[in-house]
C-alpha positions as CSV (number, residue, x, y, z in Angstrom):
1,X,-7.8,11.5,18.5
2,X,-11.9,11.5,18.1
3,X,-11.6,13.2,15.1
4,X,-9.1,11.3,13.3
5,X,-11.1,7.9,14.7
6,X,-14.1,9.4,13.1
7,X,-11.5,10.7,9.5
8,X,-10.9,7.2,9.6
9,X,-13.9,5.7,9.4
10,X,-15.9,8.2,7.5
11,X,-12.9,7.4,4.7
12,X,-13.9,3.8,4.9
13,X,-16.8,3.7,4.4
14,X,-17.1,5.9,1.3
15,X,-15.0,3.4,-0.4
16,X,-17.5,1.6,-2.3
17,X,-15.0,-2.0,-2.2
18,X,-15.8,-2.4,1.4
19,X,-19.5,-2.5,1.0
20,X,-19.6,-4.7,-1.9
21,X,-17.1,-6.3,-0.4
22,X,-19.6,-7.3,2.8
23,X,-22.4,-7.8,0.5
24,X,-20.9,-10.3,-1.4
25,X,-19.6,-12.1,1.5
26,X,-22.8,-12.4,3.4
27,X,-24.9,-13.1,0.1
28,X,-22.4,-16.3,0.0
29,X,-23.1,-17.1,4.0
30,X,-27.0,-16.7,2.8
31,X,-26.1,-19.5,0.0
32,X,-24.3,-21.5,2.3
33,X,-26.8,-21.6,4.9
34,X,-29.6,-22.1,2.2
35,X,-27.6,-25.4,0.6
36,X,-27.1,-26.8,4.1
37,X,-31.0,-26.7,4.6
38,X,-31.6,-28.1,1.1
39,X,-29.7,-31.1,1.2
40,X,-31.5,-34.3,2.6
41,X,-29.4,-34.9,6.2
42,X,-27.5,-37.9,6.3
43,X,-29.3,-39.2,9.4
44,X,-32.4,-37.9,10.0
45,X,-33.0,-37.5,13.7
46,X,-35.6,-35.8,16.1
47,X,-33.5,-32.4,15.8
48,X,-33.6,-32.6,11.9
49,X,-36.2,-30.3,11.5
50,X,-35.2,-27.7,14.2
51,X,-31.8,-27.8,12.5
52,X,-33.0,-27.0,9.0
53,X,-35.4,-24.2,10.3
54,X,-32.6,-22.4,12.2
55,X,-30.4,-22.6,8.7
56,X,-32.9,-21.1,6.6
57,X,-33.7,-18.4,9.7
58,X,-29.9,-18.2,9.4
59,X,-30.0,-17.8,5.3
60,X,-32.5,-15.2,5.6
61,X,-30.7,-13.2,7.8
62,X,-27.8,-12.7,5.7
63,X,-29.9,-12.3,2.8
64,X,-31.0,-9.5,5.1
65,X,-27.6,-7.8,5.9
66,X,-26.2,-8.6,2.5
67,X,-29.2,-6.1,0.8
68,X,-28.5,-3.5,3.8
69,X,-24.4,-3.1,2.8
70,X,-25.8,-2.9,-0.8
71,X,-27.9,-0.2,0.0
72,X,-24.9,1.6,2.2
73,X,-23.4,1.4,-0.9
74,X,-25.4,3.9,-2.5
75,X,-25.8,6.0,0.5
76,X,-22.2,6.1,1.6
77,X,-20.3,6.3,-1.2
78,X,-19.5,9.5,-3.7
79,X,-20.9,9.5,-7.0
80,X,-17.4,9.8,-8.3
81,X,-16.3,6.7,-6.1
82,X,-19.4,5.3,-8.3
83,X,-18.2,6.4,-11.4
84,X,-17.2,3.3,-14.3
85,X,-13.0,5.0,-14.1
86,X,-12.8,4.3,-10.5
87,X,-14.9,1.3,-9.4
88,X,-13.8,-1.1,-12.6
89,X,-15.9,-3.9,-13.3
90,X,-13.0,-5.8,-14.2
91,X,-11.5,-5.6,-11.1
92,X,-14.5,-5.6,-8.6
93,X,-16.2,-8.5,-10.0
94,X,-13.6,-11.5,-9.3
95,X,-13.5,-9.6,-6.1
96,X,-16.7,-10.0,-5.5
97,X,-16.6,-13.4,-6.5
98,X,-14.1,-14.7,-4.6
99,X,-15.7,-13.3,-1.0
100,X,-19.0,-14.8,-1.8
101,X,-17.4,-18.3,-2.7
102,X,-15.3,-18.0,0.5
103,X,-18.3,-17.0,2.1
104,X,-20.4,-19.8,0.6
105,X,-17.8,-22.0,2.2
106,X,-17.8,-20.7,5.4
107,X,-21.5,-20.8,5.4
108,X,-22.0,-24.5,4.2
109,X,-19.1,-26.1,6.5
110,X,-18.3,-23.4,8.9
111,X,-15.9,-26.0,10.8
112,X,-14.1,-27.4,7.8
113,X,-14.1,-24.4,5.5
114,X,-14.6,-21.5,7.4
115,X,-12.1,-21.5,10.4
116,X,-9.3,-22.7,7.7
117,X,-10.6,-19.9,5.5
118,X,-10.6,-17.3,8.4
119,X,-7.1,-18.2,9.9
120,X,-6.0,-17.9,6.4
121,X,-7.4,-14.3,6.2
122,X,-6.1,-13.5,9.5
123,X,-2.5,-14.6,8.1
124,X,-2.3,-12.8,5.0
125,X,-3.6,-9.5,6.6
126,X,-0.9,-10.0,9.4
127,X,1.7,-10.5,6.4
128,X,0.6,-7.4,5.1
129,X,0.5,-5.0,8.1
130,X,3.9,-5.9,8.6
131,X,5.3,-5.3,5.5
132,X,4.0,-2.0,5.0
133,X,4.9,-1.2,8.2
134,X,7.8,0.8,7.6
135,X,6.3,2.8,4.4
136,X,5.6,6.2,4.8
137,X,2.1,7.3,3.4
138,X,2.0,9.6,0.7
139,X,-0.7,12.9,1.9
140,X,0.8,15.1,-0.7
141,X,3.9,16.5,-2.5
142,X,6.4,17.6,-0.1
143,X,10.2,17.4,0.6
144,X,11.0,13.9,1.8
145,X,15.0,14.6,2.4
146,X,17.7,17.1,3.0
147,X,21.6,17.0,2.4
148,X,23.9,19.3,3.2
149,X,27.4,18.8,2.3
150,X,30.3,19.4,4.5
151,X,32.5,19.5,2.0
152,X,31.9,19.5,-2.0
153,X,33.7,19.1,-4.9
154,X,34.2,18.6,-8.5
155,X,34.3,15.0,-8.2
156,X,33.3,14.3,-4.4
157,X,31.4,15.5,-1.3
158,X,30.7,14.5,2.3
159,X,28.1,15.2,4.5
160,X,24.7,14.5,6.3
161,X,21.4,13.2,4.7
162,X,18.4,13.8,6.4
163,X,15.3,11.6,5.9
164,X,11.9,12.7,6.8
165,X,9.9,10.0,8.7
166,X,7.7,8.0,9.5
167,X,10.0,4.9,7.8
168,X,12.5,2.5,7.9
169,X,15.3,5.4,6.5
170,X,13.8,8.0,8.5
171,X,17.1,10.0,10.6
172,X,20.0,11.5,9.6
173,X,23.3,9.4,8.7
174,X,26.2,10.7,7.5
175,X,26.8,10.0,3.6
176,X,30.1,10.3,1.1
177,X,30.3,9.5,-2.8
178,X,32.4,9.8,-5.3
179,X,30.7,12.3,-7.0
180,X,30.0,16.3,-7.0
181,X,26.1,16.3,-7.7
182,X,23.6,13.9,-6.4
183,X,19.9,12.8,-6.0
184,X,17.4,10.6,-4.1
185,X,16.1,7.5,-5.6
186,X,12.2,6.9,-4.5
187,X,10.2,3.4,-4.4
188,X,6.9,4.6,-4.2
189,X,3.9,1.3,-3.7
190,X,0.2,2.6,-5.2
191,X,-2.7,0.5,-4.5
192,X,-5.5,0.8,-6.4
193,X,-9.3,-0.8,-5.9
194,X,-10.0,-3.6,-3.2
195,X,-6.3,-3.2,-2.7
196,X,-6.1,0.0,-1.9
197,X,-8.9,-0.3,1.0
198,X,-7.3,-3.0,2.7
199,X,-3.9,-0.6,2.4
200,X,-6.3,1.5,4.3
201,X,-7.2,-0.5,6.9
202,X,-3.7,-2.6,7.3
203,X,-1.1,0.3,6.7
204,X,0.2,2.7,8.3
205,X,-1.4,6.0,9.3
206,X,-5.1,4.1,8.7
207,X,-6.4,7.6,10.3
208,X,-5.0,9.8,7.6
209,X,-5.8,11.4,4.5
210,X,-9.7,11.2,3.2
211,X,-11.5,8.8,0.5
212,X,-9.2,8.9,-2.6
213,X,-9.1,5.8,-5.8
214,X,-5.5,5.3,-4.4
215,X,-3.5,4.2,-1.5
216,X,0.4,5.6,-1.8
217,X,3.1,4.5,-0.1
218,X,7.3,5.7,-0.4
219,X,10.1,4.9,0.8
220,X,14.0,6.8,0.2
221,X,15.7,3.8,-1.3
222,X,19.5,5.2,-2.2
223,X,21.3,8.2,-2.5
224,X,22.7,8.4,-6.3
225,X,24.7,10.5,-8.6
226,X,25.2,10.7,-12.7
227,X,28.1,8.1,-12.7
228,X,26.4,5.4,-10.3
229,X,28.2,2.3,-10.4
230,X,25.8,-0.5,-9.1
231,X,26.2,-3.8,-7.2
232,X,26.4,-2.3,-3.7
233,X,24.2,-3.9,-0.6
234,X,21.4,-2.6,0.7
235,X,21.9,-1.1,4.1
236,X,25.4,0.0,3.6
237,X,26.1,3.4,4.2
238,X,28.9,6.1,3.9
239,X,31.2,4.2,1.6
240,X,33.9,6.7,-0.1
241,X,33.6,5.7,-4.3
242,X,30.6,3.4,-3.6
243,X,27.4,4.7,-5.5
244,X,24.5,3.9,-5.3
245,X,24.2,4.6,-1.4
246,X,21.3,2.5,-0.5
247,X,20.0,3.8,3.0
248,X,18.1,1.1,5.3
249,X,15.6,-1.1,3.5
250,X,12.2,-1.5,5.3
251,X,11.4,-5.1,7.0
252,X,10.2,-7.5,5.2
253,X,11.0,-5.9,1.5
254,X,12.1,-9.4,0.1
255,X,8.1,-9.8,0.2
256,X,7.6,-7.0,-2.3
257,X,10.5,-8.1,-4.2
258,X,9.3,-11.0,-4.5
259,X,5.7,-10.0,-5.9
260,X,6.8,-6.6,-7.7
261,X,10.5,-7.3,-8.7
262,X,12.1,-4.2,-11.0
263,X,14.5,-5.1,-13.5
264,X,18.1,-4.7,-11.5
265,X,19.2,-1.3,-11.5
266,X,16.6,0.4,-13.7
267,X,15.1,3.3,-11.5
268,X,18.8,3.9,-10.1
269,X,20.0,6.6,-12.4
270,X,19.9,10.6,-11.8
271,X,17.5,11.3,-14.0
272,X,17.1,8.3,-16.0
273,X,14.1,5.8,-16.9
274,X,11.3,5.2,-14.3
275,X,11.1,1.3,-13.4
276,X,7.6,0.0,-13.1
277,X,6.3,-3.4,-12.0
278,X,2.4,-4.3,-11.6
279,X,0.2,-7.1,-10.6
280,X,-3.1,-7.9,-11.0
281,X,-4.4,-5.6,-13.4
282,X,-2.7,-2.8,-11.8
283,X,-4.2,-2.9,-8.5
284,X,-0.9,-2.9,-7.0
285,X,2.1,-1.1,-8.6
286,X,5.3,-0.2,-7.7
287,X,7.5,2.3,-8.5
288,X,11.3,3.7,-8.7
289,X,12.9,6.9,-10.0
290,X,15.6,9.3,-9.3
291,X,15.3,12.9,-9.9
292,X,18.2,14.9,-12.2
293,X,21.1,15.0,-10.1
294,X,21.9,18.7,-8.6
295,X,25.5,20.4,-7.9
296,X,26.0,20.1,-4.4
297,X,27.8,23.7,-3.1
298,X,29.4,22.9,0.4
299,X,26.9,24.2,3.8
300,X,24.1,25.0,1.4
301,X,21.4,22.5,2.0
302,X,19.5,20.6,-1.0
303,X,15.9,19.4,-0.2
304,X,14.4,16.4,-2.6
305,X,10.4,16.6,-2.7
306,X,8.4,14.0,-4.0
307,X,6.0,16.0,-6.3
308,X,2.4,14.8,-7.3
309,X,2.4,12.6,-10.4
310,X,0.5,9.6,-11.9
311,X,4.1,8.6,-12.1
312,X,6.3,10.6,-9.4
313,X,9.5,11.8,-9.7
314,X,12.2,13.2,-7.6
315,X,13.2,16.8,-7.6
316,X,15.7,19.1,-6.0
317,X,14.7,22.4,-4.5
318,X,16.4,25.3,-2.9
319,X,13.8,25.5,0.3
320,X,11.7,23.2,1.7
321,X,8.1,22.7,1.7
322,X,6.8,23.8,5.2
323,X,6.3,21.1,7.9
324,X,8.4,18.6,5.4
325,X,10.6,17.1,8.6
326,X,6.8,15.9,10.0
327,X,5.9,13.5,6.8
């Protein structure tokens, strides 16, 4: 447990976004503080003074801590975290931007801008812990399922699917389709930048995996085959001639529909065309693909791993990839 705790936090603070994160956050407290002590006080009273030296003492202060988390910067972070291809000016500049306005705000009129603005934060980092809740985090490629048909045939098969967890489809259900071959169908979330620190620290398995550019999360969306027909609910399961099979969504996924919607049914085909969908600047992305469909032979077991790509797809193997049922 120590040494994950200390994984953890060792992998946070090598990501350069957290320290110029805080640096631009308590440069705008600094700014804050330093406007309230400019500006001539509407009444003047016998505390006047004392007020306006404790907001420059204040100003100087974060000044003060605002130079030490630049200067973490450069000690904590890798030079490749450093380099122009991971920490993007484009992206880390309205990030920047928009901490030290907020903390500007909060600095200025802590009351009327800063307890709005911090119950606002508090909100949207609930939101987002608990819709990524039931993800599964991506350490490295690896079978994610197994199936082993029952019974197989030319045009149909039945038998048991077996997700690896942590997620919302992690088990074993039993599954049917209209179909002699099948595959898995992945929805895979990569966040990239800021994002992909605060993934860090609001996501699931915060303790794993060291410093990387990108946060990676999957799910096992739906069981499909060549001749999918679509239109079926999510969460329905081991329906004779119903394809896709879509296996139990995680909570919450009309949030990420809602920000990264996929074109409707793209992504659901053995084989067929990865769907993509991106906001801001590709900082967050989403992902879905199926892998080729394989012959299912009845009591032999098919394992799908989720190999390492910029853009992953599905594929079948004969054996699994040791430890796979722990992912």
């Amino acid at each position: 447990m120590g040494s994950e705790t200390y994984q953890a936090l060792r992998a946070i603070a090598a990501d350069p976004h957290l320290w110029i994160g805080a640096s631009a956050l308590f440069l705008g407290f600094a700014a804050g503080q330093a406007l309230r002590a400019i500006l001539p006080p509407r009444v003047r009273t016998a505390k006047t003074g004392r007020r306006r030296s404790r907001r420059i003492a204040r100003a100087v202060a974060y000044l003060s801590l605002a130079l030490l988390f630049a200067a973490c910067l450069l000690v904590f972070s890798s030079r490749d975290a450093l380099s122009p291809s991971v920490l993007s000016v484009d992206a880390v500049a309205p990030y920047a931007a928009v901490l030290g306005a907020a903390g500007a705000l909060a600095g200025a009129f802590p009351l009327a801008a800063g307890l709005p603005l911090a119950a606002l934060a508090a909100a949207a980092a609930f939101a987002a812990r608990a819709t990524l809740a039931d993800w599964t985090l991506y350490r490295s490629p690896g079978t994610i399922a197994k199936l082993l048909p029952y019974e197989a045939g030319p045009s149909s098969f039945r038998g048991e699917l077996e997700v690896a967890g942590p997620g919302a489809a992690a088990g074993t259900r039993l599954v049917s389709m209209a179909s002699g071959s099948a595959s898995i169908c992945v929805d895979t979330l990569e966040f990239t930048g800021p994002l992909g620190l605060f993934a860090r620290l609001l996501g699931p398995e915060a303790s794993k995996g060291w410093y990387s550019p990108a946060r990676r999360y999957y799910r096992a969306a739906a069981l499909v085959s060549p001749n999918a027909s679509l239109g079926r609910s999510p969460g329905v399961l081991a329906a004779p001639n119903a394809s896709p099979l879509f296996l139990e969504p995680p909570a919450r996924l009309d949030w990420i529909d809602a920000l990264l919607p996929l074109p409707e049914g793209f992504g659901l085909e053995s084989g067929g065309a990865l769907a993509r969908a991106e906001i801001l600047g590709s900082l967050a992305v989403r992902y879905r693909s199926s892998g080729p469909a394989t012959p299912l032979v009845s009591l032999q077991s098919v394992y799908f791993a989720l190999d390492e790509d910029r853009e992953p797809r599905i594929s079948a193997r004969p054996a699994p990839s040791q430890g796979w049922n722990e992912r």
